[in-house]
N, C-alpha and C positions, 0 to 999 in steps of 0.2 A: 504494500500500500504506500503511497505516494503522497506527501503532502501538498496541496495543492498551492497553488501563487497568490501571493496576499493582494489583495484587489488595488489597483493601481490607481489613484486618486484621477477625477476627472480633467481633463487638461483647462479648463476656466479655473476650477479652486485650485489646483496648481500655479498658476498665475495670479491669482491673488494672492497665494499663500507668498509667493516669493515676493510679491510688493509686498504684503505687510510685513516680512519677515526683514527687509531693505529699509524699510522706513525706521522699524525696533532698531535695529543694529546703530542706525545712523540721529537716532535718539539717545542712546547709548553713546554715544562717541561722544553727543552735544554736553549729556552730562558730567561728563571728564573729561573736558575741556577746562585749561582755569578761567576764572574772571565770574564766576559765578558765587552768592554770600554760600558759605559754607551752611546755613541754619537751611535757603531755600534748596541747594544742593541735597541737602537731608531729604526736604517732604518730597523733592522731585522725582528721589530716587523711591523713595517708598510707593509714589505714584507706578512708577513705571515698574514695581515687581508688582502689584497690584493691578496692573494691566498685563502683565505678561501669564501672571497666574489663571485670573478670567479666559484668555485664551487657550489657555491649555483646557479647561475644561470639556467634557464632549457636549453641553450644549454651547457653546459658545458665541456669541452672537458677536460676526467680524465686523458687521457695518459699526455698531456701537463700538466696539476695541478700536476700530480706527479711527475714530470720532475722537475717543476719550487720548488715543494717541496722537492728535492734533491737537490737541488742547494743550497738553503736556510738553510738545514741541515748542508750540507758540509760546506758552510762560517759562520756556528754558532760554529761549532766544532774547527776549524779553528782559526775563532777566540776566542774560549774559550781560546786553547793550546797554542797560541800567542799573549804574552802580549805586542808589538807592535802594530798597525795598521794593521790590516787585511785590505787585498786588498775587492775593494766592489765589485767586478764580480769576480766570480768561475771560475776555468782555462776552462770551458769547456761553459762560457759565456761571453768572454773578450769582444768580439763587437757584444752586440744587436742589432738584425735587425729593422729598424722601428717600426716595430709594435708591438716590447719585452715591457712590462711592468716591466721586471726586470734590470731596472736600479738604483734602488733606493739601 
């Protein structure tokens, strides 16, 4: 008996997968970068295992992951440029609904 071939992901979620997996990495790079305050460094990085987690899950919902991972780009960039206090919610997440995990 013969183990059969593990089913080969379809070629769209394949290519999504690799953009969102190109986008994670080059988020990752943003946040180890210096110039960024070492306190918002902390919550961003917490952000971004918190999103990286959510994906792993098997329901996962990628539109949302990559949503929550543009936000998290944008307040890294953000505050890279800005050597004050970056605001901690993105203009386009100032009041999380209940159930937002993105308030840290």
């Amino acid at each position: 008996m013969t183990e059969s071939e593990p089913a080969q992901p379809e070629t769209g979620a394949r290519v999504v997968g690799d953009a969102l997996a190109a986008r994670l990495l080059a988020a990752r790079r943003l946040l180890c970068e210096p110039g960024i305050d070492q306190d918002m460094r902390l919550r961003l990085q917490v952000r971004y295992a918190a999103i990286c987690t959510s994906l792993k899950l098997p329901s996962a919902d990628l539109a949302r992951g990559a949503e929550r991972l543009d936000r998290l780009i944008a307040d890294a960039e953000l505050s890279r440029r800005d050597d004050s206090a970056a605001p901690v919610y993105s203009a386009d997440n100032a009041d999380p609904d209940s159930g937002s995990r993105d308030f840290l």
